[in-house]
GULO-655633 format. One line per 2 residues: number of its first residue (from 1); their letters; for each residue y, x, z of C-alpha. Coordinates in Angstrom, 2 decimals. Layout:
N
NUM	a	Y X Z  ... $
This chain:
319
1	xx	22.53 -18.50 3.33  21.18 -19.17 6.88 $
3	xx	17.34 -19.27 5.25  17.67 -15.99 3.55 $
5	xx	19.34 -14.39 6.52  16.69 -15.50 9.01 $
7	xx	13.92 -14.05 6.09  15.78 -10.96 6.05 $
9	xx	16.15 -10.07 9.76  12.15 -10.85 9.66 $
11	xx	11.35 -8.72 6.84  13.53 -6.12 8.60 $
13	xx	11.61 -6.39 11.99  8.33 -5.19 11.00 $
15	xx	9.77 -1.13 9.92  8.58 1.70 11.26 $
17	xx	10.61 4.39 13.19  9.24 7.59 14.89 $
19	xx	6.44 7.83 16.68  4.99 10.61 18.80 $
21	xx	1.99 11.63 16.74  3.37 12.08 13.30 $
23	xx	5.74 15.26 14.09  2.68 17.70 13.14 $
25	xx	2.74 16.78 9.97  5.63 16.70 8.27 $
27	xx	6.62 20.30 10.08  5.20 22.04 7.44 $
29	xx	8.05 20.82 4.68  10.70 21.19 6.87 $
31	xx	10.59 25.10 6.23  10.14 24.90 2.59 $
33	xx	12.88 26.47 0.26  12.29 24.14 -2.64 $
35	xx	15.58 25.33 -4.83  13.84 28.69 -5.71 $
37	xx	11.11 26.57 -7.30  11.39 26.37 -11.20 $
39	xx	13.55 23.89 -12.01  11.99 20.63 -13.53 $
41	xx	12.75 19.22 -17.14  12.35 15.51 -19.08 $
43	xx	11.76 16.31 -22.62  13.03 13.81 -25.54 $
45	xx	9.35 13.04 -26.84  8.46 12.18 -23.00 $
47	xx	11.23 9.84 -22.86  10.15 8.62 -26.20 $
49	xx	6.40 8.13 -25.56  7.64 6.10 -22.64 $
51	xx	9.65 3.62 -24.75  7.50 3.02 -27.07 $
53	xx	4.98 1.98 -24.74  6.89 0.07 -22.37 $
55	xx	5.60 -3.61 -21.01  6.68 -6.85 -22.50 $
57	xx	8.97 -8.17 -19.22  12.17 -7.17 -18.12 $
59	xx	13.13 -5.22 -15.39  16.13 -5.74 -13.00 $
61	xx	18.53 -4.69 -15.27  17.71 -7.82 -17.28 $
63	xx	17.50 -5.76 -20.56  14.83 -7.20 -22.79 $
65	xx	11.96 -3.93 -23.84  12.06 -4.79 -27.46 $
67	xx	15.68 -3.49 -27.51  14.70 -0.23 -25.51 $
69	xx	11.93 0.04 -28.14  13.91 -0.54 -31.56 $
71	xx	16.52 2.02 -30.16  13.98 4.68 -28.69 $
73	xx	15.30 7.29 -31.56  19.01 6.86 -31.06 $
75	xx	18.56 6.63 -26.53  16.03 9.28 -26.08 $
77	xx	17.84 12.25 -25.85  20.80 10.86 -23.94 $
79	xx	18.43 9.28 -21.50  15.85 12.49 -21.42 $
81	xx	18.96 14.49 -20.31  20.36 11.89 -17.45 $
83	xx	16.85 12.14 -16.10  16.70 15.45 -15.43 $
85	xx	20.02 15.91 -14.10  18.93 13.18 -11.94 $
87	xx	15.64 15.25 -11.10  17.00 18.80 -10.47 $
89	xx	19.95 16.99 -8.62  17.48 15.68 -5.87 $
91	xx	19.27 12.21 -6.01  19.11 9.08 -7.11 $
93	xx	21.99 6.38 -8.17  22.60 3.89 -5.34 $
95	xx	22.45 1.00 -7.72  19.05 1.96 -8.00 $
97	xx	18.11 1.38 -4.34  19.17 -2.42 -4.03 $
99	xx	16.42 -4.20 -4.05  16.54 -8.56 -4.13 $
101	xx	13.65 -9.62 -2.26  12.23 -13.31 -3.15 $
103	xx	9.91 -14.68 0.08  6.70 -16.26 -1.44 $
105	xx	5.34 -18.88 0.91  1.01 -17.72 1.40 $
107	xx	0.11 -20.96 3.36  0.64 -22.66 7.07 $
109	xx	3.51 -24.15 8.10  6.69 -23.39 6.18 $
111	xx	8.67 -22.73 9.48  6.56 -19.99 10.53 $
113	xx	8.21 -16.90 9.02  4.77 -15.01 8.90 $
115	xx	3.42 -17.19 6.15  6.03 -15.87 4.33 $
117	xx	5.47 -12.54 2.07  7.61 -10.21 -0.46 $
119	xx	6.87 -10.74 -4.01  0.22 -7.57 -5.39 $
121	xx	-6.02 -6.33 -10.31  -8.07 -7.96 -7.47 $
123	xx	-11.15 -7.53 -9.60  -11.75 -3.93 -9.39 $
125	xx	-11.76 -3.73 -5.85  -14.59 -7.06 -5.30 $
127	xx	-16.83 -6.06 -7.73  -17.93 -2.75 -6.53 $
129	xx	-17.61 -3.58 -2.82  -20.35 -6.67 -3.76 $
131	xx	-22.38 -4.92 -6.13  -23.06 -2.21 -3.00 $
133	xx	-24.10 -4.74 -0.33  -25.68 -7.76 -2.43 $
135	xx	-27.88 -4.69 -3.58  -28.82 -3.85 -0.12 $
137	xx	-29.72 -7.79 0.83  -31.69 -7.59 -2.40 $
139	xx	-33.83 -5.14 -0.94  -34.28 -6.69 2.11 $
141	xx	-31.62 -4.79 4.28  -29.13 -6.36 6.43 $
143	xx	-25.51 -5.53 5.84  -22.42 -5.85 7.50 $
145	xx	-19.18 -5.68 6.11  -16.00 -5.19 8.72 $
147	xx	-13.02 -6.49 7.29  -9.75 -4.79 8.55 $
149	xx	-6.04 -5.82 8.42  -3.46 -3.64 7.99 $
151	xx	-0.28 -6.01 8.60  2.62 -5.32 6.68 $
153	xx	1.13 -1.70 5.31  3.66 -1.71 2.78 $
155	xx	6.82 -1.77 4.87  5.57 0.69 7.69 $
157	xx	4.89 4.05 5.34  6.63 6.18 7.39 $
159	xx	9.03 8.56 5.26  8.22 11.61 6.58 $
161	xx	4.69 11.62 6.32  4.68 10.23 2.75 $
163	xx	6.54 13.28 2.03  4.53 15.69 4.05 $
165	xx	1.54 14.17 2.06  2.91 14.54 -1.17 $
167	xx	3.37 18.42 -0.91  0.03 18.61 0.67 $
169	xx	-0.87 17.00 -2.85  0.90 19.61 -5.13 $
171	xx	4.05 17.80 -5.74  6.80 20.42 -6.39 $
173	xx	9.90 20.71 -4.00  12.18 19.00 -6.82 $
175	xx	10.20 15.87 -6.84  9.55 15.14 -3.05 $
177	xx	13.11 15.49 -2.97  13.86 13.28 -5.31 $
179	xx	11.57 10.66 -3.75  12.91 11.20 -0.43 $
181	xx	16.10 10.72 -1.64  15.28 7.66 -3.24 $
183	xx	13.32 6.10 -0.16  15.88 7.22 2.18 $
185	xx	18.66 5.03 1.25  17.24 1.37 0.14 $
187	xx	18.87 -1.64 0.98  17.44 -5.04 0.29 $
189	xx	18.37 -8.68 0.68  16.51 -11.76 0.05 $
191	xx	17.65 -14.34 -2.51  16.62 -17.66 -1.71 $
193	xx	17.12 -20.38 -4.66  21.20 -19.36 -5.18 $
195	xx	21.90 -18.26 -1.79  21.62 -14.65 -0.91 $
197	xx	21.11 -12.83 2.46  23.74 -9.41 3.89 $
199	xx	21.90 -6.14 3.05  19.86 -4.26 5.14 $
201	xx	19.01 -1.11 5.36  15.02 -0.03 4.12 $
203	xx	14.24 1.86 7.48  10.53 2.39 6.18 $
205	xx	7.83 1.41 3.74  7.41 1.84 0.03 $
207	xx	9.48 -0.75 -2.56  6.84 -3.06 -3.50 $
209	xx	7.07 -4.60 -7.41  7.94 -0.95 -8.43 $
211	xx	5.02 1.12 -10.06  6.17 4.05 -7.95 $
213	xx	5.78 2.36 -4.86  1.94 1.18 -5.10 $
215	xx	1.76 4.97 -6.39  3.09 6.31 -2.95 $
217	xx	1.59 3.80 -0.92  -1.93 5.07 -2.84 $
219	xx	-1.33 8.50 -1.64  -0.44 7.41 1.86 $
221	xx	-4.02 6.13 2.33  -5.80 8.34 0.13 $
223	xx	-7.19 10.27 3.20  -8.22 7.08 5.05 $
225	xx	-11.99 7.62 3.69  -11.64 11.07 5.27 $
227	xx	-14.94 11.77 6.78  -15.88 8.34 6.23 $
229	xx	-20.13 7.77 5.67  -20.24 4.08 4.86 $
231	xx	-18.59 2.28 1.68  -15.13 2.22 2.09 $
233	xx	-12.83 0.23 -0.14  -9.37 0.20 -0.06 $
235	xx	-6.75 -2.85 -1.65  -3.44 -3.02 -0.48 $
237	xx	-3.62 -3.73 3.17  -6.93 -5.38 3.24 $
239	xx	-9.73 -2.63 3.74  -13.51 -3.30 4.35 $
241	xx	-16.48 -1.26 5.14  -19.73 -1.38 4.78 $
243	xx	-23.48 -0.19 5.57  -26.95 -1.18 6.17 $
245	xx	-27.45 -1.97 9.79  -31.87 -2.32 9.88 $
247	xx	-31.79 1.34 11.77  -29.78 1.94 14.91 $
249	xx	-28.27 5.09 12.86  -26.92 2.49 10.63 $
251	xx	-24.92 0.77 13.36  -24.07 3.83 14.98 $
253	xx	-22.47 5.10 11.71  -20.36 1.99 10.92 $
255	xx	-18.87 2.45 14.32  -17.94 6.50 14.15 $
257	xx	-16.58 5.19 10.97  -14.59 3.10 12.96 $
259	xx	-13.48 4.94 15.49  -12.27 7.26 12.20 $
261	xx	-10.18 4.74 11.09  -8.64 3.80 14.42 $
263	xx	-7.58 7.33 14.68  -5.94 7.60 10.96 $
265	xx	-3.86 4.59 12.02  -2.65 6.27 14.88 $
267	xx	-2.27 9.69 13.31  -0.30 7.96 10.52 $
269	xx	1.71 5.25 12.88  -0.02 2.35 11.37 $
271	xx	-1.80 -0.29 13.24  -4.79 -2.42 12.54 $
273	xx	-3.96 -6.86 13.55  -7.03 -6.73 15.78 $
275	xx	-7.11 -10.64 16.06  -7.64 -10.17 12.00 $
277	xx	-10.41 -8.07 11.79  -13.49 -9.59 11.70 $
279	xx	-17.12 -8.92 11.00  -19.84 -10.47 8.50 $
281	xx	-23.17 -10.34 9.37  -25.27 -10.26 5.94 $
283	xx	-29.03 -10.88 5.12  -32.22 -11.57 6.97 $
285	xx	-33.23 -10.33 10.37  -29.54 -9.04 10.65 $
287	xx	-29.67 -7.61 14.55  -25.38 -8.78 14.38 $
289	xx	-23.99 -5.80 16.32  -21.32 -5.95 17.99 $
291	xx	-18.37 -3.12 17.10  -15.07 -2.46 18.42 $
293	xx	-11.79 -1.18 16.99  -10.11 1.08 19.75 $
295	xx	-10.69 -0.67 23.19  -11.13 -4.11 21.52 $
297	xx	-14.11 -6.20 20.14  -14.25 -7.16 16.71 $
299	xx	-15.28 -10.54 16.30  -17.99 -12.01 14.10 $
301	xx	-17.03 -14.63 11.58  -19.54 -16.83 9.56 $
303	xx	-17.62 -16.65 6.49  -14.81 -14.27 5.29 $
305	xx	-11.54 -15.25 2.87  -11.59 -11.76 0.72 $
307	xx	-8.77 -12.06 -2.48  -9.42 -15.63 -2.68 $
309	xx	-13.27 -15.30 -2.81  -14.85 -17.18 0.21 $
311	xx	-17.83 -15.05 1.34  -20.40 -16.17 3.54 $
313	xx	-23.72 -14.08 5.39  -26.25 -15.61 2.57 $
315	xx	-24.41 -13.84 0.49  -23.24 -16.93 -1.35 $
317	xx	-19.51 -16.53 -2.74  -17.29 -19.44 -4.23 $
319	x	-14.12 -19.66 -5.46 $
């Protein structure tokens, strides 16, 4: 009990409440009369589709998907209509905003709650980030690649902002409500072997393990590479860019890129773990430039972890 309550008062620490610069944009949806909008609707063959194509694991509710998918004729009309009295309603069940949280260790010393991490396809996002720069090195042009940290990027979404983001996206009045709803009220506790924490109230963030969440949290950044002239790529809170560096307009670039990215954080109340972001200087004749992020100096770093791929400034990469 003591274990899971110390994890949860950590997990709780790192949430996001207001900050200065984010009133601007969520004052547009404050005004907006979303009730006069058409009212949404969950047809039976929707619901059906979706059964029929569900995963092979069970969910919280501990019901297996085989059932949900021998039975998709005789539930999908009583579930099509709770949905969309759910949807029009603007609310969600409570039971459906508990969340058990289970703290996987990452590495370090097991008394340091920071090597501890909720329980995130890590090949999509190396392959094209590698395939840009090895091709550079190949034709003899040095690279570097800055490697930023976003700490804890899933549990400091502000609420607000999501929101604001996801009418600035299209998303009708029925359905950010619904999803603010839904974010609004989550509690979680962690569940360590058979002892459980108290719950806590969600004050920020997105639910991670839920396909909606990584959804939102997508959104969130989606504007990141706003502006942005080098190769950006974007996984969870691990973010990296990179550009050839032979030209002093290459250097110059990667830091207004930068200096773009410093200013999204604050914009969007996010920080980046300065001590964590580090630079790798990549191919021959590399001139290793120095960059900063904000008032601070990035430093360089002979070899980078990236989704368990050691990468080093040959480029040789091992597993």
């Amino acid at each position: 009990m003591e274990k899971a309550e110390v994890l949860n008062n950590f997990f709780a620490s790192v949430f996001t409440g207001e900050c200065s610069s984010h009133s601007a944009q969520v004052a547009e949806g404050k005004s907006r009369d979303w009730e006069n909008e058409e009212p949404p609707t969950v047809g039976e063959d929707q619901v059906q589709d979706h059964l029929k194509n569900l995963h092979k694991f069970m969910g919280p509710d501990e019901m297996h998907p085989r059932v949900l998918r021998e039975l998709t004729d005789e539930v999908a009309k009583p579930l099509s209509i709770i949905f969309e009295k759910l949807w029009q309603s603007g609310e969600v069940p409570c039971d459906w905003k508990w969340g058990n949280i289970t703290p996987i260790f990452k590495k370090g010393k097991k008394e340091d709650l920071g090597n501890y991490r909720l329980g995130k396809s890590c090949l999509t996002n190396l392959v094209p980030t590698y395939d840009r720069f090895t091709a550079l090195v190949d034709k003899g042009r040095a690279t570097d690649v800055i490697y930023l940290d976003l700490p804890k990027a899933f549990d400091t979404v502000l609420h607000d902002i999501l929101v604001s983001k996801l009418e600035r996206h299209g998303f009708d009045g029925w359905t950010t409500q619904w999803i603010r709803n839904w974010l609004d009220g989550c509690t979680q506790r962690v569940v360590v072997n058979s002892s459980m924490s108290k719950w806590r109230s969600v004050m920020s963030g997105v639910p991670q393990g839920s396909v909606l969440g990584l959804v939102l949290f997508n959104i969130f950044v989606g504007n990141m590479d706003s502006g942005i002239g080098c190769t950006l790529s974007k996984f969870a809170d691990r973010t990296k860019l990179c550009g050839a560096v032979n030209m002093l307009e290459g250097r110059d670039a990667i830091q207004r890129d930068l200096d773009r990215l410093e200013r999204w954080a604050c914009v969007n109340c996010m920080k980046f773990n300065k001590a964590k972001c580090k630079v790798l200087h990549v191919g021959r004749r590399n001139p290793k430039h120095n960059y900063r992020l904000g008032r601070e100096w990035i430093d360089s770093s002979p070899v980078e972890k990236d989704l368990g791929v050691l990468v080093d400034e040959k480029p040789n990469m091992t597993w």
